[in-house]
Backbone bond lengths (Angstrom), bond angles and torsions (degrees), N, CA, C in turn:
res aa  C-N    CA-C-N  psi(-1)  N-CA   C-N-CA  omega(-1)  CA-C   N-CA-C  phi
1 X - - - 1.463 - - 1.532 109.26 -
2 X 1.180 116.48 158.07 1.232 112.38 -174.56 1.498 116.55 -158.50
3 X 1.718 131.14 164.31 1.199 123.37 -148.87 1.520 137.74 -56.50
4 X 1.799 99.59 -23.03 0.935 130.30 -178.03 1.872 116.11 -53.63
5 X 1.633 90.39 -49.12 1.901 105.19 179.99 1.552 112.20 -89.94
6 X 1.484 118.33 28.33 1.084 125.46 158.77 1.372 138.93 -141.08
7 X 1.254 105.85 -23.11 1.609 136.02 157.00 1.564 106.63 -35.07
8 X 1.126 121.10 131.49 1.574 138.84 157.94 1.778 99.93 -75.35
9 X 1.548 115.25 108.77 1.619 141.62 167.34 1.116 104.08 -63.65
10 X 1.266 136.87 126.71 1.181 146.21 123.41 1.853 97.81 107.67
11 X 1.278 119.67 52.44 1.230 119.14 -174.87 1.396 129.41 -40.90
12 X 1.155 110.08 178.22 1.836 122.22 -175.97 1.726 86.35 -99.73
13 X 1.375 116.14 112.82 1.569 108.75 149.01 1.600 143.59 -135.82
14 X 0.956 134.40 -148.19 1.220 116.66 174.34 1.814 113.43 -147.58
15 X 1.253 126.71 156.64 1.795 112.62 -176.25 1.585 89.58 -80.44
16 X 1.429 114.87 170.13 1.412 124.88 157.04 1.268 112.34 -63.54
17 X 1.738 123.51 -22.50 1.924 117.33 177.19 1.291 103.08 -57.50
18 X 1.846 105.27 -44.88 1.976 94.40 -151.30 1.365 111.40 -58.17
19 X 1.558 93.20 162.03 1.392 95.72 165.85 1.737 141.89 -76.54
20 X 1.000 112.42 152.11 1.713 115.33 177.47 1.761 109.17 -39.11
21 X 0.949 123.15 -50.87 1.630 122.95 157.19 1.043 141.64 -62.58
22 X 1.220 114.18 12.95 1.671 139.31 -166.35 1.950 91.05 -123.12
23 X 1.669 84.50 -54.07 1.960 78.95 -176.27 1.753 106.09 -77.80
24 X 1.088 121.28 -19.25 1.675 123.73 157.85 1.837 109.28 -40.91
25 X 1.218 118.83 -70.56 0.782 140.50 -171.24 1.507 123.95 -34.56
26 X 1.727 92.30 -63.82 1.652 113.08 -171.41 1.838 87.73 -73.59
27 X 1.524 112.27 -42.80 1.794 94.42 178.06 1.508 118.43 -47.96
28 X 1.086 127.48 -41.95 0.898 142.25 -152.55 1.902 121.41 -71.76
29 X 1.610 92.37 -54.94 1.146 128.78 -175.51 1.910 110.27 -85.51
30 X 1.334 113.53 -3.71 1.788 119.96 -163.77 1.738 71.18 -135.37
31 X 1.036 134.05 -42.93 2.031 110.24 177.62 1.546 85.54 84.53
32 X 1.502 112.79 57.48 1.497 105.43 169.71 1.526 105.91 -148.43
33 X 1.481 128.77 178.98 1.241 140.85 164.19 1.181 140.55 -117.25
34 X 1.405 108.01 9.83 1.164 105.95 -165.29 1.593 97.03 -144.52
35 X 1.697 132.89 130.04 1.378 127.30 -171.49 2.049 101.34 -125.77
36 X 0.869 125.95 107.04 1.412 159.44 -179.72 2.193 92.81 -66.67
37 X 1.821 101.00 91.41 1.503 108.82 -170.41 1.556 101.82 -82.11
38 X 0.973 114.45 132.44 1.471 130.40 161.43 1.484 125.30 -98.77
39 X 1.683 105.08 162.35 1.392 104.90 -176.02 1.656 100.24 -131.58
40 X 1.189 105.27 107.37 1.483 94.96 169.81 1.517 99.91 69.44
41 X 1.444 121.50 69.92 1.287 114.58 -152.09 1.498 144.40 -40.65
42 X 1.772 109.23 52.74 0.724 142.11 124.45 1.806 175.72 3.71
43 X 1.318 97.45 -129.50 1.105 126.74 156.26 1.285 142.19 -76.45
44 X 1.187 130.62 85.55 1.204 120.79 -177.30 1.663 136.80 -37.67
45 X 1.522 135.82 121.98 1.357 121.75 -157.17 1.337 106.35 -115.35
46 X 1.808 111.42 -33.12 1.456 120.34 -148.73 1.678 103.54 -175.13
47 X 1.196 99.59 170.43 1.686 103.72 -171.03 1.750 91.86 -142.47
48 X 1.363 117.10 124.44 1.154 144.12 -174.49 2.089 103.77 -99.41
49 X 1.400 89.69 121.09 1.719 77.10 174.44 1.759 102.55 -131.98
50 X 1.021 111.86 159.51 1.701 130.66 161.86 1.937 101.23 -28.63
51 X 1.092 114.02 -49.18 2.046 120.95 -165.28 2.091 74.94 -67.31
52 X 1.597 101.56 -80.36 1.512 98.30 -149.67 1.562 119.28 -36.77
53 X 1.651 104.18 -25.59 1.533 100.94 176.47 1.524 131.59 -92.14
54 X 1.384 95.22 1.64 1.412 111.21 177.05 1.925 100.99 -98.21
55 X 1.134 126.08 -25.60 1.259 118.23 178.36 1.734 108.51 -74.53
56 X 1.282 102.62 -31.70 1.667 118.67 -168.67 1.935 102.78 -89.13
57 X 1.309 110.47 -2.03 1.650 105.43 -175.32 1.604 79.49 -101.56
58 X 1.574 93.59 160.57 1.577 126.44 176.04 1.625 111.39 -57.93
59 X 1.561 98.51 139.25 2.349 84.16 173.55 1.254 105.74 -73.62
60 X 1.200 114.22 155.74 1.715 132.96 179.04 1.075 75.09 -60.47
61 X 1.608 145.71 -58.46 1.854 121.26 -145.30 1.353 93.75 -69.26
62 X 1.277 156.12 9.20 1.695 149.79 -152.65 1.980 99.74 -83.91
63 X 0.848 90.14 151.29 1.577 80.56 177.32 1.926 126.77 -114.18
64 X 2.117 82.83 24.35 1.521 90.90 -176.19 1.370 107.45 -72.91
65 X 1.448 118.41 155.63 1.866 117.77 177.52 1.807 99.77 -62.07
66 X 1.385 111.47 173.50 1.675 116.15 159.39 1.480 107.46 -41.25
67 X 1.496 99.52 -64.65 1.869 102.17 -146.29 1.508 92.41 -67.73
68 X 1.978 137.75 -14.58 1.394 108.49 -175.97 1.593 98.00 -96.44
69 X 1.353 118.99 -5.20 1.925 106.15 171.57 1.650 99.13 -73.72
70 X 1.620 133.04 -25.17 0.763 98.99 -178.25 1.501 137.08 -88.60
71 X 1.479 95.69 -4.68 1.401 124.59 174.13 1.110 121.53 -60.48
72 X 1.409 114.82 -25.14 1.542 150.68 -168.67 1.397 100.56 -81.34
73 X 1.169 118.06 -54.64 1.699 137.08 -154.23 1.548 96.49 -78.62
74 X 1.341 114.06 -35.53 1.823 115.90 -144.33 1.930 79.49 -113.25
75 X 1.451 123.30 11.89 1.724 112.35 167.76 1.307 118.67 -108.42
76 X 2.254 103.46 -29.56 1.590 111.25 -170.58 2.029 85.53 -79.76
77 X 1.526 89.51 134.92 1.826 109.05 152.63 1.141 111.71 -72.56
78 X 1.987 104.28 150.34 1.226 95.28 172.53 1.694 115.44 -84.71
79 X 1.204 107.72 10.68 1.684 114.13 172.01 1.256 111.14 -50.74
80 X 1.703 120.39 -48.73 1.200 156.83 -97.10 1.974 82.45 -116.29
81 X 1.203 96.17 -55.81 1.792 108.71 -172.66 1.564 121.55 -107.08
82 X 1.562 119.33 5.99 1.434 119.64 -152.53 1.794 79.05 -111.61
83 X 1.692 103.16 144.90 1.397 112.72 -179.83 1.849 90.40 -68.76
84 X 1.250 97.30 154.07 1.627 107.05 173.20 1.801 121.12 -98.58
85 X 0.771 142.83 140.68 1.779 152.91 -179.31 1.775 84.82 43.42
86 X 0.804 102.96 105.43 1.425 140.93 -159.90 2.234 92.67 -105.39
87 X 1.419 91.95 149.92 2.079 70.76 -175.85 1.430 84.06 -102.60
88 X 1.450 112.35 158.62 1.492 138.98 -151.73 1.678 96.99 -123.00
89 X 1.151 120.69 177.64 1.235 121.26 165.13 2.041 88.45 -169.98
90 X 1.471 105.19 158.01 1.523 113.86 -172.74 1.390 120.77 -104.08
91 X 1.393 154.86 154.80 1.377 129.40 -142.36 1.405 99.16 -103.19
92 X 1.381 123.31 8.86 1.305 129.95 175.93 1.624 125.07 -110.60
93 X 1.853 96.73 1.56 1.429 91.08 159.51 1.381 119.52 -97.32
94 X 1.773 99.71 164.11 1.788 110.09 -169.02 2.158 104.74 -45.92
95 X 0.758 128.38 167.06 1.293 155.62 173.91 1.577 112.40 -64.14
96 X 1.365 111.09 -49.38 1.224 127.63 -166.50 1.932 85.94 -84.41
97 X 1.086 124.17 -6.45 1.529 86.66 -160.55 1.591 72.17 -96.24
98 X 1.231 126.81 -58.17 1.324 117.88 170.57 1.521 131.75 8.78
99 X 1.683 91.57 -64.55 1.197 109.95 -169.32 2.009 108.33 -61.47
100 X 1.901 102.48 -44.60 1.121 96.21 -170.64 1.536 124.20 -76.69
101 X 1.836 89.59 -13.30 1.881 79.22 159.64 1.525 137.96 -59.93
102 X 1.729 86.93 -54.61 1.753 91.69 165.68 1.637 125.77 -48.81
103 X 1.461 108.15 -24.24 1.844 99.41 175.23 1.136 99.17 -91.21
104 X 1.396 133.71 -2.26 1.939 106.54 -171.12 1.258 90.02 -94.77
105 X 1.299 104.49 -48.92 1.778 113.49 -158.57 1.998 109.26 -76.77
106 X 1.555 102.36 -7.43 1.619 93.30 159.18 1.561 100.12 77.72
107 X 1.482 134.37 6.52 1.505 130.87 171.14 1.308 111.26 -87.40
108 X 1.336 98.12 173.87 1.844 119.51 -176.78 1.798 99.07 -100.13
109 X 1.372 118.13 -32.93 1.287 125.55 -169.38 1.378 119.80 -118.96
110 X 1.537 122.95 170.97 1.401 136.57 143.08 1.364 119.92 -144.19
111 X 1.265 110.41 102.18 1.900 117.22 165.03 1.018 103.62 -53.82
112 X 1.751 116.86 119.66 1.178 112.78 -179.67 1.802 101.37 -114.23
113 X 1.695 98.43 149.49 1.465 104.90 -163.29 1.237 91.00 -127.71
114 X 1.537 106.64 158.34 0.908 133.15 159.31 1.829 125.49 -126.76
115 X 1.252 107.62 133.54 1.804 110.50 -171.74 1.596 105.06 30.71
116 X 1.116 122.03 46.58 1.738 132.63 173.50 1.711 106.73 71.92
117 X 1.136 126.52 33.00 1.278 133.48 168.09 1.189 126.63 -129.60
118 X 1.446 138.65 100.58 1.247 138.84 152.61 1.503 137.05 25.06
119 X 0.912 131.81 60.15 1.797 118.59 -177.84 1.526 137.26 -104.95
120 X 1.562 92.19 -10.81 1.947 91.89 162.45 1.595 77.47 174.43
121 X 1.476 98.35 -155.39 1.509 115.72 -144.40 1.586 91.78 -156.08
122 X 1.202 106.26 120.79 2.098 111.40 157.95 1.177 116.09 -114.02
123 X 1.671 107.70 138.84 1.514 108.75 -179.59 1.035 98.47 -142.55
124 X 1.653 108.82 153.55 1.376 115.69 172.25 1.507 136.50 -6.33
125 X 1.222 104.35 -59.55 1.231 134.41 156.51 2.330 115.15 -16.03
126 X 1.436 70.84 -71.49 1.649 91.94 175.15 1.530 111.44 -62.85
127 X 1.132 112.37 -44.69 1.701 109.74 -178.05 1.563 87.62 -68.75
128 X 1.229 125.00 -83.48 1.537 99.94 -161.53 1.667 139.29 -23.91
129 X 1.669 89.78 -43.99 1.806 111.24 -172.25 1.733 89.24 -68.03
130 X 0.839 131.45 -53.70 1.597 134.99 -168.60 2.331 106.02 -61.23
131 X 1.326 101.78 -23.65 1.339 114.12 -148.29 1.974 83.42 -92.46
132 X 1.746 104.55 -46.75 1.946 128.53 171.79 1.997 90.97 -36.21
133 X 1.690 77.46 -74.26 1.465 88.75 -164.03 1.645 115.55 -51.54
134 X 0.873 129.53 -30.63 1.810 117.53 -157.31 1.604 88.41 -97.13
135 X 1.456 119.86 -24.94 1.996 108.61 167.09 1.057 114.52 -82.13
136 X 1.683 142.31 21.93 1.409 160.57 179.42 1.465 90.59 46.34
137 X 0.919 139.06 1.55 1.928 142.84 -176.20 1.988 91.92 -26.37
138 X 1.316 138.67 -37.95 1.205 115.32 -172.24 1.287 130.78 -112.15
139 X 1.460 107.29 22.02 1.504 128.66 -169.50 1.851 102.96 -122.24
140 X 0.985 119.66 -166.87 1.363 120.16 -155.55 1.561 87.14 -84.54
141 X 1.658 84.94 177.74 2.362 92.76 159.65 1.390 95.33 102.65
142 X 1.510 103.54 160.98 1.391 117.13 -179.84 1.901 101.84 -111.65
143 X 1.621 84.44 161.48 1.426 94.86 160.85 1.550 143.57 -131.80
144 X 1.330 120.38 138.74 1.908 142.22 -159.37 1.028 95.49 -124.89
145 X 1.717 83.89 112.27 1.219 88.78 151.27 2.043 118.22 -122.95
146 X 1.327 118.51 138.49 1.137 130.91 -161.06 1.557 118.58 -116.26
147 X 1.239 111.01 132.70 1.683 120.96 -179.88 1.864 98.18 -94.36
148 X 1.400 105.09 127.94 1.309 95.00 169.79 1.547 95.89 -150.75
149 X 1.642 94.11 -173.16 1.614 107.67 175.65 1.013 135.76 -66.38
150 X 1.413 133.57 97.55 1.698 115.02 -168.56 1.239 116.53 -63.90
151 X 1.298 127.26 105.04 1.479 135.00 -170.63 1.700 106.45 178.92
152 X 1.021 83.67 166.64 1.951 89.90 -173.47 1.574 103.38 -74.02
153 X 1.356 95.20 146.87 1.799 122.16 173.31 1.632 99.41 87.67
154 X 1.228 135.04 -39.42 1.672 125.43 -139.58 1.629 101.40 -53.45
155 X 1.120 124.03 -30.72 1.470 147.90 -159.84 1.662 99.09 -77.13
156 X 1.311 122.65 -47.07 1.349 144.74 173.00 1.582 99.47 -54.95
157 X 1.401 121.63 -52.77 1.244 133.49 -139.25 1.985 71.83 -75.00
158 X 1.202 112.90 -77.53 1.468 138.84 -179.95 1.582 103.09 -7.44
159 X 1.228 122.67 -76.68 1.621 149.81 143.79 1.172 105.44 -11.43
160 X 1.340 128.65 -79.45 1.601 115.29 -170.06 1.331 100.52 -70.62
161 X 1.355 156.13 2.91 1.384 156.40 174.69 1.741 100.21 -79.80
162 X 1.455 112.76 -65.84 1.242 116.01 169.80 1.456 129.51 -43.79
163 X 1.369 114.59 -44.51 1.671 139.10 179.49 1.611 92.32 -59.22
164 X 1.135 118.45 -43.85 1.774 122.07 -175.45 1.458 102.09 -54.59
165 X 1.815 130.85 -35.26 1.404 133.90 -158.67 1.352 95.29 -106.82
166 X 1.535 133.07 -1.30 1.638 125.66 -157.09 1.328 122.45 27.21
167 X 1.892 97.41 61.60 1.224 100.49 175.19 1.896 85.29 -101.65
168 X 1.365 91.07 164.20 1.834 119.08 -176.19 1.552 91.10 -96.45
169 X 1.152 133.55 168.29 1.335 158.88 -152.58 1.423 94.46 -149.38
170 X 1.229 122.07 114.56 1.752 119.34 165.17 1.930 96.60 -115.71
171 X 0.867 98.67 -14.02 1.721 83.84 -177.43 1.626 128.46 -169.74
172 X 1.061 113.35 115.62 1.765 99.04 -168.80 2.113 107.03 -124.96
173 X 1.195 102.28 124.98 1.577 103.19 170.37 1.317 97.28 -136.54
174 X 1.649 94.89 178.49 1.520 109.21 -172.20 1.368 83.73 -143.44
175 X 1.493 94.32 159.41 1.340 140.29 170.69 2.014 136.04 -114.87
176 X 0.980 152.66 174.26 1.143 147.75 139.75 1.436 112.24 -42.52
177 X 1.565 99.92 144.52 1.680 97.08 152.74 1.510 116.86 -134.59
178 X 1.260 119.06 177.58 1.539 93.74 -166.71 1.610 114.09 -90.97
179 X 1.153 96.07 -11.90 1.824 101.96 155.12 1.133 132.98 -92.15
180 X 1.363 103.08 105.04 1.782 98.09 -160.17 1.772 120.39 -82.57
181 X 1.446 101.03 39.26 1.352 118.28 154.57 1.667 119.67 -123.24
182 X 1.073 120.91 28.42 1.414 153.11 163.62 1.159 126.72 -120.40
183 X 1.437 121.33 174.70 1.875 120.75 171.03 1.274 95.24 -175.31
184 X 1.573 99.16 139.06 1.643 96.05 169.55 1.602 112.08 -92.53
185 X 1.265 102.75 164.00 1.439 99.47 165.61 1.300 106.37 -130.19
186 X 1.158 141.59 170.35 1.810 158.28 170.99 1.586 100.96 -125.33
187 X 1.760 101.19 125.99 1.456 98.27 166.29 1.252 100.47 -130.47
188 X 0.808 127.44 171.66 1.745 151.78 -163.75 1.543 99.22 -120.51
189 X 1.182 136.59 113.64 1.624 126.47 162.96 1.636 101.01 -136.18
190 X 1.452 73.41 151.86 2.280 86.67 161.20 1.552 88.75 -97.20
191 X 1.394 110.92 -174.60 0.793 132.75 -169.66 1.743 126.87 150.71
192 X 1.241 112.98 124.45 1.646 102.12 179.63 1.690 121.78 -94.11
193 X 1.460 103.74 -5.70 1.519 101.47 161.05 1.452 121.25 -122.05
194 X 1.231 115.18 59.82 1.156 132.23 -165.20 2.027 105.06 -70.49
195 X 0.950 122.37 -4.08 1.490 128.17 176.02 1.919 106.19 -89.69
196 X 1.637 95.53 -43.13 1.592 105.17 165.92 1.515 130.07 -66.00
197 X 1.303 93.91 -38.13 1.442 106.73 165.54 1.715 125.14 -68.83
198 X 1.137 120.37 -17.89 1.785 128.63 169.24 1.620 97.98 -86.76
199 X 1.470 99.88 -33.15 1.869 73.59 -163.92 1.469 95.13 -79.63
200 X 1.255 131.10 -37.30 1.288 142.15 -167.39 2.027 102.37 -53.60
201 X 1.217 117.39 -38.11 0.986 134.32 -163.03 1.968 95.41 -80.54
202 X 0.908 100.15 -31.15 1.869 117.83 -154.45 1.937 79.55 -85.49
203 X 1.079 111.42 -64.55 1.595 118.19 -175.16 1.347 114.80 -54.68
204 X 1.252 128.38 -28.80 1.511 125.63 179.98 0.997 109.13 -65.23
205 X 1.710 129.16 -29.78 1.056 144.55 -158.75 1.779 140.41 73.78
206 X 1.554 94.93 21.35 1.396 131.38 168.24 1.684 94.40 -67.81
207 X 1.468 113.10 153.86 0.948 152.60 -125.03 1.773 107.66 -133.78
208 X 1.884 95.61 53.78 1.791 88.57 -169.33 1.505 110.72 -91.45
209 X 1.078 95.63 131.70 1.879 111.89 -176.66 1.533 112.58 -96.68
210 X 1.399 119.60 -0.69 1.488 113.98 172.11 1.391 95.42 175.79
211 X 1.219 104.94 167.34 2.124 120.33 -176.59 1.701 91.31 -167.82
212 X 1.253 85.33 149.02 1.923 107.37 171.82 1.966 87.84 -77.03
């Protein structure tokens, strides 16, 4: 999968002129956190989030009236408060790399570009829903998870065991195990004899570490 089939098209953004109450606003009113800064609507400059405008608004203890915080709000730019070269990612890279930017680099977002132009926006949000979806977690089927041999075929072996019950396969990942001559895997299956299929699994002498 890749950035393209998860990315939010045609984003909510804002220029670097407007004002801080303008990018209040569109957060507010779009039920989002994150505002994608433009130049000359354009160019991408900066990435505006919900934190930067809450550090840059006045403290409730302040003792300015309403109408001068808002006077306040509608003078700071969002130039003024928006992080600058913001990290990007392109709508044609994998998903996962996505993902590992957002955990190294500690963000909520990625403006994703294309040939220096704008084309949607990924957030956290999206890696998870993409992360739901590819473990079938909201569609039918049970889930196995299995300790096996790290070595070629064992996984195969697993498969033609299942193929014996005409169970369907909706999803298979792996994980660590703590013997690093093992690996678990998790599969996702339908199946209508799913009670035959554990014991069947238990008798081969595979290595089941959990069942729905």
């Amino acid at each position: 999968m890749n950035v393209a089939k998860r990315m939010k098209r045609n984003p909510v953004f804002v220029e670097e002129g407007d004002s801080m109450k303008k990018a209040m606003d569109l957060l507010k009113e779009h039920e989002i956190r994150h505002l994608p800064v433009l130049k000359d609507g354009e160019r991408l400059v900066g990435i505006l989030s919900e934190r930067d405008i809450k550090q840059a608004s006045p403290s409730p203890a302040t003792a300015l009236e309403i109408r001068e915080i808002y006077y306040l709000l509608d003078k700071v730019k969002v130039k003024q408060i928006m992080t600058r070269r913001p990290y990007t990612v392109s709508s044609s890279a994998p998903i996962e790399e996505a993902a590992l930017i957002i955990r190294e680099k500690k963000i909520g977002c990625l403006p994703v570009v294309d040939d220096g132009k704008l084309v949607g926006i990924l957030t956290e949000t999206d890696i998870i829903d993409s992360f739901i979806e590819a473990m079938g977690v909201t569609g039918p089927g049970y889930r196995i998870e299995i300790a096996l041999a790290n070595k070629p075929g064992m996984l195969f072996e697993v498969l033609k065991l299942l193929k014996d019950f005409d169970a369907n396969i909706v999803s298979v990942a792996t994980s660590p195990h703590d013997d690093p001559g093992r690996k678990v895997f998790i599969l996702r299956i339908e199946t209508r004899n799913y009670k035959m299929v554990k014991a069947a699994i238990k008798k081969s002498g595979f290595d089941l570490l959990s069942a729905d």
